[in-house]
Backbone as CSV, one residue per row, in Angstrom:
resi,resn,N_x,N_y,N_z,CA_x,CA_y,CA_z,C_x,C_y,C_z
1,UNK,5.706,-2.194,6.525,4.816,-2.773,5.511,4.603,-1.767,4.383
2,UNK,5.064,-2.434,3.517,4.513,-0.782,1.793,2.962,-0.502,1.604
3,UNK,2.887,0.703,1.965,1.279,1.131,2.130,1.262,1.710,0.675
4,UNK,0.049,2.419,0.466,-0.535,3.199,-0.840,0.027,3.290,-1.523
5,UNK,1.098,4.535,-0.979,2.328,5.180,-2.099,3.325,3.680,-2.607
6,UNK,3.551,3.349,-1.919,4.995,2.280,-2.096,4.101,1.254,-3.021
7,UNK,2.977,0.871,-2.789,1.730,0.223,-3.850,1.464,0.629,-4.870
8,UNK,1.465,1.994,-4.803,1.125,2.533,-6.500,2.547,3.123,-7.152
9,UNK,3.187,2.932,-6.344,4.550,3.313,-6.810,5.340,1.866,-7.557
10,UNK,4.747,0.968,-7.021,5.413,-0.584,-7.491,4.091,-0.894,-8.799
11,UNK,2.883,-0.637,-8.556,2.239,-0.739,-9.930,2.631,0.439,-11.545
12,UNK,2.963,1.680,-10.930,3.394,2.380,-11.938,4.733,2.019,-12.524
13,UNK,5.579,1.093,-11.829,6.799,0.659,-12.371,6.542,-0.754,-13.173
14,UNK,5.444,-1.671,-12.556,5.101,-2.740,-13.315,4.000,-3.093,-14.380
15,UNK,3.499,-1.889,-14.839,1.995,-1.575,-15.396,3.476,-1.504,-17.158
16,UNK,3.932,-1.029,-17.329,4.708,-0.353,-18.684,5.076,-1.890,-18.915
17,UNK,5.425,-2.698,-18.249,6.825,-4.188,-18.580,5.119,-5.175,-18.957
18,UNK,3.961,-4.661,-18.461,3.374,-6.001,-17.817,1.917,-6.234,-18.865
19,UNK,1.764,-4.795,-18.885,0.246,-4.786,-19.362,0.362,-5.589,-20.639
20,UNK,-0.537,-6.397,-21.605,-0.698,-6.435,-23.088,0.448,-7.708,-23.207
21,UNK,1.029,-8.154,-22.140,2.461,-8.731,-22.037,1.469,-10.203,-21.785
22,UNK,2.184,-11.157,-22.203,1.573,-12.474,-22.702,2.591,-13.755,-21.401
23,UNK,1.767,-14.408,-20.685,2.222,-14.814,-19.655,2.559,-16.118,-19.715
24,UNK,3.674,-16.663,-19.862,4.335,-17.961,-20.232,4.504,-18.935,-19.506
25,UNK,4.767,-18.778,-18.192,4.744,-19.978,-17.170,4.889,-19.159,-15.929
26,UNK,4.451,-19.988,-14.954,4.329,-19.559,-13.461,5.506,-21.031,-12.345
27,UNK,6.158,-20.051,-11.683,6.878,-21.001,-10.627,6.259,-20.681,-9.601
28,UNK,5.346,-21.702,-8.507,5.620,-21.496,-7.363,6.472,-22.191,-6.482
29,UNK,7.324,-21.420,-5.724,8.246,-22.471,-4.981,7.623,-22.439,-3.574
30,UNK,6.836,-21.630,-2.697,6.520,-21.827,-1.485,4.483,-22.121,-1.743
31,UNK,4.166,-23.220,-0.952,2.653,-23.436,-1.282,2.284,-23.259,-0.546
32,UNK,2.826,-22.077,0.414,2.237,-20.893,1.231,2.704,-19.826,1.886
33,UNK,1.984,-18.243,1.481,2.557,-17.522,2.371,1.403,-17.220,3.197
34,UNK,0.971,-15.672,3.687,-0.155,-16.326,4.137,-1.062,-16.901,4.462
35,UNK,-1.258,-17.149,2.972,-2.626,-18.231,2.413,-1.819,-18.483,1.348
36,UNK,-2.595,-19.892,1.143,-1.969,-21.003,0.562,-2.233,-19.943,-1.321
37,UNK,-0.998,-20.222,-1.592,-0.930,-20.108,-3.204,-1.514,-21.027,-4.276
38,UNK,-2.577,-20.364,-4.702,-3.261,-21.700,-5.422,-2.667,-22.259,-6.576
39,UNK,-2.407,-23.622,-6.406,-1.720,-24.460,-7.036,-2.157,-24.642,-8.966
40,UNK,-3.488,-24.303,-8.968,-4.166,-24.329,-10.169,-3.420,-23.187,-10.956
41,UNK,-2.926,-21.887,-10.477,-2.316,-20.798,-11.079,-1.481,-21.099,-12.262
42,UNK,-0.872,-22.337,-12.256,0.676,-23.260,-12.673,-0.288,-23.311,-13.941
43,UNK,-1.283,-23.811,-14.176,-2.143,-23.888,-15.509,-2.966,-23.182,-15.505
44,UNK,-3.688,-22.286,-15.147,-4.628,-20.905,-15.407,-4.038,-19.878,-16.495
45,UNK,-2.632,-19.769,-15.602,-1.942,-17.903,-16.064,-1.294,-18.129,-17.329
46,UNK,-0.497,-19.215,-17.686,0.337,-19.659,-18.953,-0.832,-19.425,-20.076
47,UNK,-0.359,-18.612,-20.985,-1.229,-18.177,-22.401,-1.974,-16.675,-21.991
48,UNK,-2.438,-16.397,-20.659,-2.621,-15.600,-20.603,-2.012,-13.994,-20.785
49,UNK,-2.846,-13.021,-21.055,-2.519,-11.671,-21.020,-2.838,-10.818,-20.171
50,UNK,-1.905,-10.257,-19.207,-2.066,-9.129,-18.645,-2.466,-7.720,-18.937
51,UNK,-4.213,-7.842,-18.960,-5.258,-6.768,-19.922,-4.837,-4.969,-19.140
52,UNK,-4.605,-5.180,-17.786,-4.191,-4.072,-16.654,-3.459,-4.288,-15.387
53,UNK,-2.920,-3.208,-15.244,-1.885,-3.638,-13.883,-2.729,-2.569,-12.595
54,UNK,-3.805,-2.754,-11.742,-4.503,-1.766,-11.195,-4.162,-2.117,-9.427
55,UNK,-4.400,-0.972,-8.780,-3.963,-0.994,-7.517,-5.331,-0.871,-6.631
56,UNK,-5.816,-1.307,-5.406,-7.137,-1.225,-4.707,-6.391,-1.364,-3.466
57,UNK,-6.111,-0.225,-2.382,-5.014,-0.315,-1.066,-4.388,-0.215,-1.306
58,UNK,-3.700,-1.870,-0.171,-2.579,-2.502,-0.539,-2.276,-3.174,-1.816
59,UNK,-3.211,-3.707,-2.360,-3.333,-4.621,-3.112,-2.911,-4.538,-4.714
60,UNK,-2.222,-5.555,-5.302,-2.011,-5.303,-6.654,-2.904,-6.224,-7.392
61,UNK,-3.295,-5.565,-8.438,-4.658,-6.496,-9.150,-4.057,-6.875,-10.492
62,UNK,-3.762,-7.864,-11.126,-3.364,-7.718,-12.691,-4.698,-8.642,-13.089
63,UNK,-5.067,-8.197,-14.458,-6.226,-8.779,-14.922,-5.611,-9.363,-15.947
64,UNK,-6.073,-10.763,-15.842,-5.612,-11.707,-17.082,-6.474,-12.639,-17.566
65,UNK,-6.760,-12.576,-18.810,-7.328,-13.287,-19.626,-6.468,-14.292,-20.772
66,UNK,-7.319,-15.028,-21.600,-7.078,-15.816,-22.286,-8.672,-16.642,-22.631
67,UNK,-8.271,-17.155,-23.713,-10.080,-18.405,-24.158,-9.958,-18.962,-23.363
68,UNK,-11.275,-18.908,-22.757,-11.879,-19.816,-21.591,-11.374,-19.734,-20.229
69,UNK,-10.323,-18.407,-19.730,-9.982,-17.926,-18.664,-10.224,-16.384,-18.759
70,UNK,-10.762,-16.061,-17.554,-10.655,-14.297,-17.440,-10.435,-14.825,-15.638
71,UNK,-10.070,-13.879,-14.932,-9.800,-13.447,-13.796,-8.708,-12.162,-13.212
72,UNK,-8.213,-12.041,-11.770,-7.644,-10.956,-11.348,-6.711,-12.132,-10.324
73,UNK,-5.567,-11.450,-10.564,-4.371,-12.185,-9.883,-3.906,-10.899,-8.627
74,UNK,-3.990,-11.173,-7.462,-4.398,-10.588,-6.216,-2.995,-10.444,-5.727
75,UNK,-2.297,-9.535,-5.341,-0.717,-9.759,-4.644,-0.757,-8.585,-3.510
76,UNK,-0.981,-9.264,-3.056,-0.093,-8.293,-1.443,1.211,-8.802,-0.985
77,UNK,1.929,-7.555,-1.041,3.082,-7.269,-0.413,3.588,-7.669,0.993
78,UNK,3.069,-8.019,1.888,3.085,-8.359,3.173,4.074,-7.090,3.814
79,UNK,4.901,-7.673,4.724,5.751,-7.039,5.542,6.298,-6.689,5.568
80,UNK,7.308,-7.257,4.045,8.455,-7.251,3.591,9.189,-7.211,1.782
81,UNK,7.892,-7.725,1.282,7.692,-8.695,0.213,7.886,-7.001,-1.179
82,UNK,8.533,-8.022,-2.390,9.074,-6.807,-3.326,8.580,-7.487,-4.617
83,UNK,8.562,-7.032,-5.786,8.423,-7.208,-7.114,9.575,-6.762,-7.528
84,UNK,10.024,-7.503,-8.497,11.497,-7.602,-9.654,11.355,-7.979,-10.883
85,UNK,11.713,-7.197,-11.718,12.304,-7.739,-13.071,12.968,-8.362,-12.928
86,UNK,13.502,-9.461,-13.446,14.990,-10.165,-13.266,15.263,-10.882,-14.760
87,UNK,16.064,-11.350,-15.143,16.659,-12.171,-15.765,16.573,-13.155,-15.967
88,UNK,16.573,-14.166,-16.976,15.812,-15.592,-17.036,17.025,-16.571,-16.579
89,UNK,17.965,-16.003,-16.585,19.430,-16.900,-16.217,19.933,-16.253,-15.003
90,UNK,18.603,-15.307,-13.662,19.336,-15.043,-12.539,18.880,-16.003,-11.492
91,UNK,19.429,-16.904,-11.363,18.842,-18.492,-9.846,18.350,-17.300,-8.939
92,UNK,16.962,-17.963,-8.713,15.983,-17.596,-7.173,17.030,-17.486,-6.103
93,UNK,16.825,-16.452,-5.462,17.157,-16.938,-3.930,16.515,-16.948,-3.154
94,UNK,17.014,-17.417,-2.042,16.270,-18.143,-0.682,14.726,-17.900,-0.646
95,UNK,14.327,-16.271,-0.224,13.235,-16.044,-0.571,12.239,-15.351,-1.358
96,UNK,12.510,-16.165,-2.694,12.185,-16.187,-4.002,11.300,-16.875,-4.080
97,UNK,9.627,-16.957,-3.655,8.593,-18.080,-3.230,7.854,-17.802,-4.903
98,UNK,7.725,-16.765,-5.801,6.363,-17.167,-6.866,7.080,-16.276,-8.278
99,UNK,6.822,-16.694,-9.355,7.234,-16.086,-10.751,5.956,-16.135,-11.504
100,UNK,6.319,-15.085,-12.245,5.289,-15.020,-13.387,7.095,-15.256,-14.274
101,UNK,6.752,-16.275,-15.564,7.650,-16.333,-16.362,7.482,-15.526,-17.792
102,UNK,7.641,-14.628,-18.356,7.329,-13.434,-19.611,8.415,-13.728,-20.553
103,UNK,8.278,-13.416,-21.729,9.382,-13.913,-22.936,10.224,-13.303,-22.840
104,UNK,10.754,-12.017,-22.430,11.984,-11.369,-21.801,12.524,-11.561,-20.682
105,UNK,11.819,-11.818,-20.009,12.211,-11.854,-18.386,11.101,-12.087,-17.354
106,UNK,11.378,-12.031,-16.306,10.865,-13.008,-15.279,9.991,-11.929,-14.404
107,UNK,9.109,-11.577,-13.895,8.564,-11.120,-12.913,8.702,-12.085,-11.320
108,UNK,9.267,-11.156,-10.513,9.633,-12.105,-8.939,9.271,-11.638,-7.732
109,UNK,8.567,-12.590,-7.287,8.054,-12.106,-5.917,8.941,-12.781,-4.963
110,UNK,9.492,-11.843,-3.833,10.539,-12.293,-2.976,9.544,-12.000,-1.770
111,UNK,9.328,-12.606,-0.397,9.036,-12.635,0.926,9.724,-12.877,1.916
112,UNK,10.625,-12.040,2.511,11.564,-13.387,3.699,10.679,-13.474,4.764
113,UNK,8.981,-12.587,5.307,8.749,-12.789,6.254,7.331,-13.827,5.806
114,UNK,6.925,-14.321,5.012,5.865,-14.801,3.545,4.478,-14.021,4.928
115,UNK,4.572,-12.674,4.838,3.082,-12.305,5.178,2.704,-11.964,3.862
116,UNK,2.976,-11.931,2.677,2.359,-11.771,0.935,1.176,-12.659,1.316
117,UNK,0.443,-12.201,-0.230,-0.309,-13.306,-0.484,-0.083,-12.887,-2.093
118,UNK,-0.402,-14.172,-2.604,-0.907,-14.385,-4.172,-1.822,-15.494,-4.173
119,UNK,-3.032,-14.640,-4.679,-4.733,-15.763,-4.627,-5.208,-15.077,-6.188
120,UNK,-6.279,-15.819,-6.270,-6.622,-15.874,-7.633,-8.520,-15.475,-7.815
121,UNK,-8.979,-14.547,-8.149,-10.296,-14.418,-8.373,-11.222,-14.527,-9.863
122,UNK,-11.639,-15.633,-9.783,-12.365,-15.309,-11.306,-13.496,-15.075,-11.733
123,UNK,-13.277,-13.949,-12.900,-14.188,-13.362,-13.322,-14.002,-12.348,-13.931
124,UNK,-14.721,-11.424,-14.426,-13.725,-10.152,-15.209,-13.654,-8.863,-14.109
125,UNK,-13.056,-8.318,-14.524,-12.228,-7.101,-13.590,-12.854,-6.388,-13.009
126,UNK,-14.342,-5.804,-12.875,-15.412,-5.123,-11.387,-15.463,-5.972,-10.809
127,UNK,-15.194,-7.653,-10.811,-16.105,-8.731,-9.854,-14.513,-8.833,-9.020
128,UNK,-13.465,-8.182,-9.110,-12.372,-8.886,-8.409,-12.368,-8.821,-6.366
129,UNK,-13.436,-7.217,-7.026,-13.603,-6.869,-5.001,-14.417,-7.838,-4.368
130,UNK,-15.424,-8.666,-5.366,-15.870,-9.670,-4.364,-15.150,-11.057,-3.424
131,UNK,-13.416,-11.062,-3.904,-12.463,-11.471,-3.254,-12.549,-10.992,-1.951
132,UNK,-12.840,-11.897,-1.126,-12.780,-11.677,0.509,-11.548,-10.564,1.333
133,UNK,-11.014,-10.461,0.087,-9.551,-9.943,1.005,-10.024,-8.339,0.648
134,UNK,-10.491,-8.450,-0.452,-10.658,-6.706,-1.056,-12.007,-6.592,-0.521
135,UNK,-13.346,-7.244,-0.242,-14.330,-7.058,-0.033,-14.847,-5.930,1.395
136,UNK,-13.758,-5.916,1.973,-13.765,-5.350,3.219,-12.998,-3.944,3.295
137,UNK,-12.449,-3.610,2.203,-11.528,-2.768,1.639,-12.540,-1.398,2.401
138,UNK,-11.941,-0.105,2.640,-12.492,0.920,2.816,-12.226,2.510,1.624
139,UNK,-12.450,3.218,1.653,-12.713,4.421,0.656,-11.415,4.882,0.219
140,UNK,-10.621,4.843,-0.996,-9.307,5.222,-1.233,-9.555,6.829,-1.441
141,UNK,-8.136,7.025,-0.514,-7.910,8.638,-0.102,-7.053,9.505,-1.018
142,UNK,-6.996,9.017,-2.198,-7.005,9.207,-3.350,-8.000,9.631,-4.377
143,UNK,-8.941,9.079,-4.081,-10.471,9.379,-4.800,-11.286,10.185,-5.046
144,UNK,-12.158,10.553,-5.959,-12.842,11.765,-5.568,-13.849,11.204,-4.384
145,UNK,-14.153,10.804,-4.254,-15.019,9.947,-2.673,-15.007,10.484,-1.866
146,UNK,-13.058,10.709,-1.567,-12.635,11.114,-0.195,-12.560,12.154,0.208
147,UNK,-13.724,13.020,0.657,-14.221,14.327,0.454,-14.428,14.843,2.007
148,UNK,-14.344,16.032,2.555,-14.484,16.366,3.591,-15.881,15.590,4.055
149,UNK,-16.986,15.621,3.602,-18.131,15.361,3.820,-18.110,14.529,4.649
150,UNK,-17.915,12.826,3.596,-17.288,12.218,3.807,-16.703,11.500,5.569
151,UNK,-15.340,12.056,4.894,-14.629,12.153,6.511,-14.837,12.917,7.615
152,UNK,-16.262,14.171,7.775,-17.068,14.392,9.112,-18.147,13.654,9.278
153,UNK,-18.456,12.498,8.288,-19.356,11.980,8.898,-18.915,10.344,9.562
154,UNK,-17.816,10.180,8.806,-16.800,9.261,8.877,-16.176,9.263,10.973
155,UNK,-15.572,10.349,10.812,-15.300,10.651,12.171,-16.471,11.145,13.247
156,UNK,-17.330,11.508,13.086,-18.646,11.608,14.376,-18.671,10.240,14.544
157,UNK,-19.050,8.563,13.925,-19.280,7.811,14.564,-18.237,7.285,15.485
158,UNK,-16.526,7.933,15.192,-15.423,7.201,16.204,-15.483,8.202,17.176
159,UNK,-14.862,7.477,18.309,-14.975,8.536,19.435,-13.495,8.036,19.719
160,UNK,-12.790,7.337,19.044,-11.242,7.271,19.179,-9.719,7.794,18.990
161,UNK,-8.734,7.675,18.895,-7.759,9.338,18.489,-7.614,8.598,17.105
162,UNK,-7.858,10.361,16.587,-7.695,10.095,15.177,-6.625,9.543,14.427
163,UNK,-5.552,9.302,14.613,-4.380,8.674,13.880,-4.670,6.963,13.814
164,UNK,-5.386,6.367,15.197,-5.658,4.769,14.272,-6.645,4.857,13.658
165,UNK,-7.755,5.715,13.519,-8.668,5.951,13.161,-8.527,5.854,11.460
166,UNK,-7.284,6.697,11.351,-7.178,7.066,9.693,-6.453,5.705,9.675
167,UNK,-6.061,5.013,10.301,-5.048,3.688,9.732,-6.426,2.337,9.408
168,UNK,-7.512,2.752,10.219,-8.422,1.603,9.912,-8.490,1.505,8.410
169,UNK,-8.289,0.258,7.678,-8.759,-0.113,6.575,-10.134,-0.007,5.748
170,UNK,-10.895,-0.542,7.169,-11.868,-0.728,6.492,-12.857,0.665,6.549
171,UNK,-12.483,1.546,7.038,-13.015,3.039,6.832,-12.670,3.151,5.453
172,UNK,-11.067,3.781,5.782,-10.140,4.198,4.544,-8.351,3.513,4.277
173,UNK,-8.285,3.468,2.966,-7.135,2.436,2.830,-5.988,3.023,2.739
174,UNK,-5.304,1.989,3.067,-3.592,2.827,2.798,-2.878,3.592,3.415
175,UNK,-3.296,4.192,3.758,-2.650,5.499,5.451,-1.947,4.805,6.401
176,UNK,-0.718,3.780,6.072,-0.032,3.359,6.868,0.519,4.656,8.458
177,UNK,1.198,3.593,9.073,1.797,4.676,10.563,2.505,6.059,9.866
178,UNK,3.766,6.044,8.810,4.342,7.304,8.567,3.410,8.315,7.724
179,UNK,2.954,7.713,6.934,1.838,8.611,6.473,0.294,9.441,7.143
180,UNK,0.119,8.764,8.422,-0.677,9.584,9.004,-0.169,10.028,9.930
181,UNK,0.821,10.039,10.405,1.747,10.859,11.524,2.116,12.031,10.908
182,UNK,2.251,12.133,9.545,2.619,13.043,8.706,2.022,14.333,8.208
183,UNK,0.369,13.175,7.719,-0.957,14.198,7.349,-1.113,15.028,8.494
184,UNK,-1.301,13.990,9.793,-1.318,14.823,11.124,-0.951,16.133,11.402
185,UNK,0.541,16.129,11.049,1.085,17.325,11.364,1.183,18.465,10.086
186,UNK,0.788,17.733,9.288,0.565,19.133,8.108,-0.624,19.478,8.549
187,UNK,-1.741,18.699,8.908,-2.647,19.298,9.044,-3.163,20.309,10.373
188,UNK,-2.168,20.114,11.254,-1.751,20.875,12.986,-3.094,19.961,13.859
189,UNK,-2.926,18.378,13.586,-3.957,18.149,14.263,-3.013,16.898,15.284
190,UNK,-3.309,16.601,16.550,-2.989,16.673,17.266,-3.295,14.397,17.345
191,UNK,-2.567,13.684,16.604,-2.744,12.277,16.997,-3.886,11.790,18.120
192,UNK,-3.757,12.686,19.588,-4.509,12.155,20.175,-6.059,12.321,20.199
193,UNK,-6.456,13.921,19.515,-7.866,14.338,19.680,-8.605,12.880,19.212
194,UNK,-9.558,12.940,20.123,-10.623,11.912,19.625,-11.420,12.252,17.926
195,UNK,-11.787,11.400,17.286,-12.037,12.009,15.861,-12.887,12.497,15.158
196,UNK,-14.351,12.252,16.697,-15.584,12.802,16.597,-15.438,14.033,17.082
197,UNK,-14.024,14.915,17.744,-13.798,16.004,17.879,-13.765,16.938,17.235
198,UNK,-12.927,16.952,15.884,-12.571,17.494,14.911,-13.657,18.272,13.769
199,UNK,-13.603,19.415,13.617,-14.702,20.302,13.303,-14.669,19.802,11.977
200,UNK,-15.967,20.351,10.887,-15.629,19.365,9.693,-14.576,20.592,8.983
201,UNK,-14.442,22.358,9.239,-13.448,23.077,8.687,-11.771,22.289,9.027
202,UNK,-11.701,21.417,9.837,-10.195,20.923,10.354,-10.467,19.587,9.296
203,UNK,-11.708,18.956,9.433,-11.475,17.486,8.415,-10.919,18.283,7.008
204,UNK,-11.439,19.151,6.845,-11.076,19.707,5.287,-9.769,19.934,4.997
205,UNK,-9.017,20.750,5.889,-7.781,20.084,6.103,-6.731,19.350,6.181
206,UNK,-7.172,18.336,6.566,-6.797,16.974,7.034,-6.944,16.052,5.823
207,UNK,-7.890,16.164,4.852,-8.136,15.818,3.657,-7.641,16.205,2.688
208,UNK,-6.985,17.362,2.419,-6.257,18.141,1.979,-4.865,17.806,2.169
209,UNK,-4.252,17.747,3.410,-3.039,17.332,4.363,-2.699,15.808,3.687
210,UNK,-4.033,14.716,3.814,-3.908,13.288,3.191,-3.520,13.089,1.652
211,UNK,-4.144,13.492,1.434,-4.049,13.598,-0.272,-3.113,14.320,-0.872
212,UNK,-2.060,15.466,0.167,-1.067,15.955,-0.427,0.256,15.100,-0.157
213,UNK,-0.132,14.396,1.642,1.179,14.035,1.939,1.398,12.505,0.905
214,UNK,0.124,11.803,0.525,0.259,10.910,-0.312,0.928,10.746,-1.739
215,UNK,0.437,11.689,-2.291,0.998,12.516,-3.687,2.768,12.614,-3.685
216,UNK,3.068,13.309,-2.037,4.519,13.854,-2.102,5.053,12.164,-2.264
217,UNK,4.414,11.437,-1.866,5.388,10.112,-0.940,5.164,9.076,-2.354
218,UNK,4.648,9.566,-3.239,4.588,8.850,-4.704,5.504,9.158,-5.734
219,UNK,5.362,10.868,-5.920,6.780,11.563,-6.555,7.906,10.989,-6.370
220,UNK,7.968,10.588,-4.593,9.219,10.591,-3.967,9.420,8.683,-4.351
221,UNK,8.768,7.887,-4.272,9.111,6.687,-4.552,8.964,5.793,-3.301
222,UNK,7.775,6.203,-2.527,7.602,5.913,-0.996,8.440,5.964,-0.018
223,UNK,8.427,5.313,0.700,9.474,5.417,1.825,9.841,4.034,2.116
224,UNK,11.208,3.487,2.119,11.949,2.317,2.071,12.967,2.723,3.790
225,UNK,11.906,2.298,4.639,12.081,2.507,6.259,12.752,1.091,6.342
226,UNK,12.065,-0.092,6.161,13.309,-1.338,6.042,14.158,-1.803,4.966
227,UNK,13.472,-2.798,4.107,13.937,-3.142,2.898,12.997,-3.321,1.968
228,UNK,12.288,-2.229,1.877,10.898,-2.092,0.761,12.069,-1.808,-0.628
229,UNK,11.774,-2.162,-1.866,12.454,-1.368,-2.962,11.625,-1.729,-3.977
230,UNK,11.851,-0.881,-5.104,10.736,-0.715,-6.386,11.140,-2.332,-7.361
231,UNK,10.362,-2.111,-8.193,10.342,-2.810,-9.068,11.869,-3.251,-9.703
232,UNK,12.168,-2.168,-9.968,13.897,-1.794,-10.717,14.747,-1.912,-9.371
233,UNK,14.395,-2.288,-8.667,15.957,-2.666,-7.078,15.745,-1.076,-6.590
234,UNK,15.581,-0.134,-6.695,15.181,1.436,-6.225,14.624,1.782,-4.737
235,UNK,15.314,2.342,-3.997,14.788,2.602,-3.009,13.690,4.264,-2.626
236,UNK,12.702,4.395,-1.892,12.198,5.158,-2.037,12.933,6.246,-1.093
237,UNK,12.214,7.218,-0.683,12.836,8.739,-0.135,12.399,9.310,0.674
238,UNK,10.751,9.206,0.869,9.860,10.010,1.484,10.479,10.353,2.759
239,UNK,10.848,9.227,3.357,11.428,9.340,4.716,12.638,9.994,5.211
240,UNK,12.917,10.392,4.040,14.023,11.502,4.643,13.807,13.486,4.746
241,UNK,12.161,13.097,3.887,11.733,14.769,4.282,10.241,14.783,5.184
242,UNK,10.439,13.705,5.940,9.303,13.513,7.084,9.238,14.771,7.869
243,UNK,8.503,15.416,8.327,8.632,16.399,9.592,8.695,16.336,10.704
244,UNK,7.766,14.833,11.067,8.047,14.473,12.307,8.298,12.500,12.995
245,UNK,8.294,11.917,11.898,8.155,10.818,11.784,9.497,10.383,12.226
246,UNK,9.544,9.592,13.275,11.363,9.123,13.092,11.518,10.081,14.149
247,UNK,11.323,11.260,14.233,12.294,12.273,15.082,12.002,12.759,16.483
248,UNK,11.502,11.893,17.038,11.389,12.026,18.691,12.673,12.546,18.746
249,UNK,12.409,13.715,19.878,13.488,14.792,20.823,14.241,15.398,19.879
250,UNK,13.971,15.534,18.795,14.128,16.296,17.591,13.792,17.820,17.623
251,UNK,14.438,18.804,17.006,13.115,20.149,17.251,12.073,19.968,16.159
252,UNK,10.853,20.635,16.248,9.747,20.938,15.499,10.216,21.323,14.023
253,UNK,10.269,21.047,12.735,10.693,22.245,11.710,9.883,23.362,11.856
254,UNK,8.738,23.296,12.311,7.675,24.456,11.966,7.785,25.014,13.209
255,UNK,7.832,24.578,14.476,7.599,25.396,15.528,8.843,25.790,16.506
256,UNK,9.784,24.948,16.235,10.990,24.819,16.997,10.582,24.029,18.739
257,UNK,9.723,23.722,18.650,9.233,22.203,19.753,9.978,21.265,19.936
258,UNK,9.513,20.356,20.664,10.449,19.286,20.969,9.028,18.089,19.952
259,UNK,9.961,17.489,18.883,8.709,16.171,18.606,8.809,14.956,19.793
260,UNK,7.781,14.779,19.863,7.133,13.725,20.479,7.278,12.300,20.205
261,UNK,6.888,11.014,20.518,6.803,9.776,20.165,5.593,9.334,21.438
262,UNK,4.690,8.256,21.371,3.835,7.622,22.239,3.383,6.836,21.162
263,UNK,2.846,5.747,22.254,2.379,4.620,21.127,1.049,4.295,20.952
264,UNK,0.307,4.195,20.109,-1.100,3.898,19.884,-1.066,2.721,18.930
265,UNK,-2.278,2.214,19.838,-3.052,0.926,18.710,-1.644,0.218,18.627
266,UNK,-0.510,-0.191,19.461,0.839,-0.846,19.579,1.882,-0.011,18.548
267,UNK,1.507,0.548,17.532,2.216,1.727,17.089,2.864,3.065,17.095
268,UNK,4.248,3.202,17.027,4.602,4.890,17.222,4.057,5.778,16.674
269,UNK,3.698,6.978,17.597,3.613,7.639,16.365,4.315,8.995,17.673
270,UNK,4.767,9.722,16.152,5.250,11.130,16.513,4.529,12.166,15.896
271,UNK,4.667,13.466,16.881,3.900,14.539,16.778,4.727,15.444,17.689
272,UNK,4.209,16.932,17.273,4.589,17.525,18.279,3.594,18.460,18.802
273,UNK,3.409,18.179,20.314,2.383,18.799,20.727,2.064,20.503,20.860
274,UNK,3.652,21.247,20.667,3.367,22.557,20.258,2.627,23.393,19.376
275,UNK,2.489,21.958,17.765,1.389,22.771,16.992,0.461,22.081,16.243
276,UNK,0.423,20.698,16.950,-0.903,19.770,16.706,-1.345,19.453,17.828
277,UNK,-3.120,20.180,17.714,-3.476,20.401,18.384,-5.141,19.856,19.035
């Protein structure tokens, strides 16, 4: 699933084509992926302008107005699901479910597994989190917010291992499985410690560890582990300078260990227990 990086990595590629850009017609071809695609969109978005292209999680927010319309057009990526430029003379394929139509070219949302969504919130652009889907949203680890403080007071109320801990949403967003298997081990902290364990000098760390391994995995163009790709058809990278992600019975880079794999919360994760601890 494209977490944070692969999210703000697909808004920084569609924010330059999109913003100030005047919105001409909408196709939907599937009248549902998760949730039903609201059918009203077909006459809302046409005339409208895309005022910002902003990211909250997962989530892509474009704010569009026009007389007598303002709202935020909501897109999650699902499982699988990509954004494209394309061509006004390139035929949809198979799963080619929603368009924004633009006077150059086409904006395309493809799903083959339709866990996406595209829903519609109106109102102007602070009111978009009162959308049920964002309303539940937790503290982006990106932020100045996301502060050691913060995350020791964050972790005293779990008494669970910290790696689903950092994947909960509604704490904090975006920290998909490779990215906190990752922070983990930059930070030498150990997947399983419970998270009310962790001293707040190690959260500082770990906060430090989050916010760097996020940064790298944005430079890099996220990580394209199935068939995630950018805006422009581009695949991302991160995943090929993982340290421990992927590499059960691997050695350690840092310690010369054996990495690990076990599964939490139904998820892998790898570590190596020689120097997360």
């Amino acid at each position: 699933m494209p977490e944070l990086p692969e999210v703000e990595v697909c808004r920084r590629g569609l924010a330059p084509e999109l913003e100030g850009v005047q919105i001409e017609g909408v196709v939907i071809r599937a009248p549902k992926l998760r949730v039903v695609i609201p059918p009203e969109l077909s006459s809302l978005l046409p005339g409208c302008r895309v005022s910002a292209v902003r990211r909250r999680g997962k989530y892509l927010l474009l704010d569009c107005q026009r007389a007598g319309v303002e709202g935020c057009l909501i897109i999650h990526l699902g499982m699988s699901g990509n954004l494209r430029f394309v061509p006004h003379d390139l035929a949809p394929a198979k799963h080619d479910h929603f368009e924004l139509v633009l006077a150059d070219q086409i904006l395309r949302f493809a799903d083959p597994r339709r866990f996406g969504v595209v829903v519609w919130q109106p109102g102007p652009p602070e009111e978009a989190e009162l959308h049920p889907l964002l309303a539940s949203q937790g503290i982006e680890p990106l932020s100045d917010a996301f502060t050691v403080d913060w995350l020791f007071a964050a972790n005293s109320r779990r008494s669970g291992p910290i790696k689903p801990v950092l994947m909960d949403s509604h704490s904090v967003v975006g920290i998909g499985n490779i990215y906190a298997s990752e922070s983990l081990f930059r930070a030498g902290i150990s997947p399983l410690r419970a998270a009310n364990r962790i001293s707040r000098a190690r959260c500082g760390v770990l906060v430090e560890a989050i916010r760097q391994t996020l940064s790298d995995a944005i430079a890099a163009g996220g990580s394209s582990i199935r068939d995630y790709v950018h805006s422009d058809g581009g695949a991302g990278c991160f995943q090929i300078q993982a340290g421990v992600y992927d590499r059960a019975g691997e050695p350690c880079l840092r310690c010369g260990g054996v990495v690990k794999q076990v599964r939490q919360a139904g998820r892998s994760t790898y570590y190596c227990p020689g120097c997360q601890h």
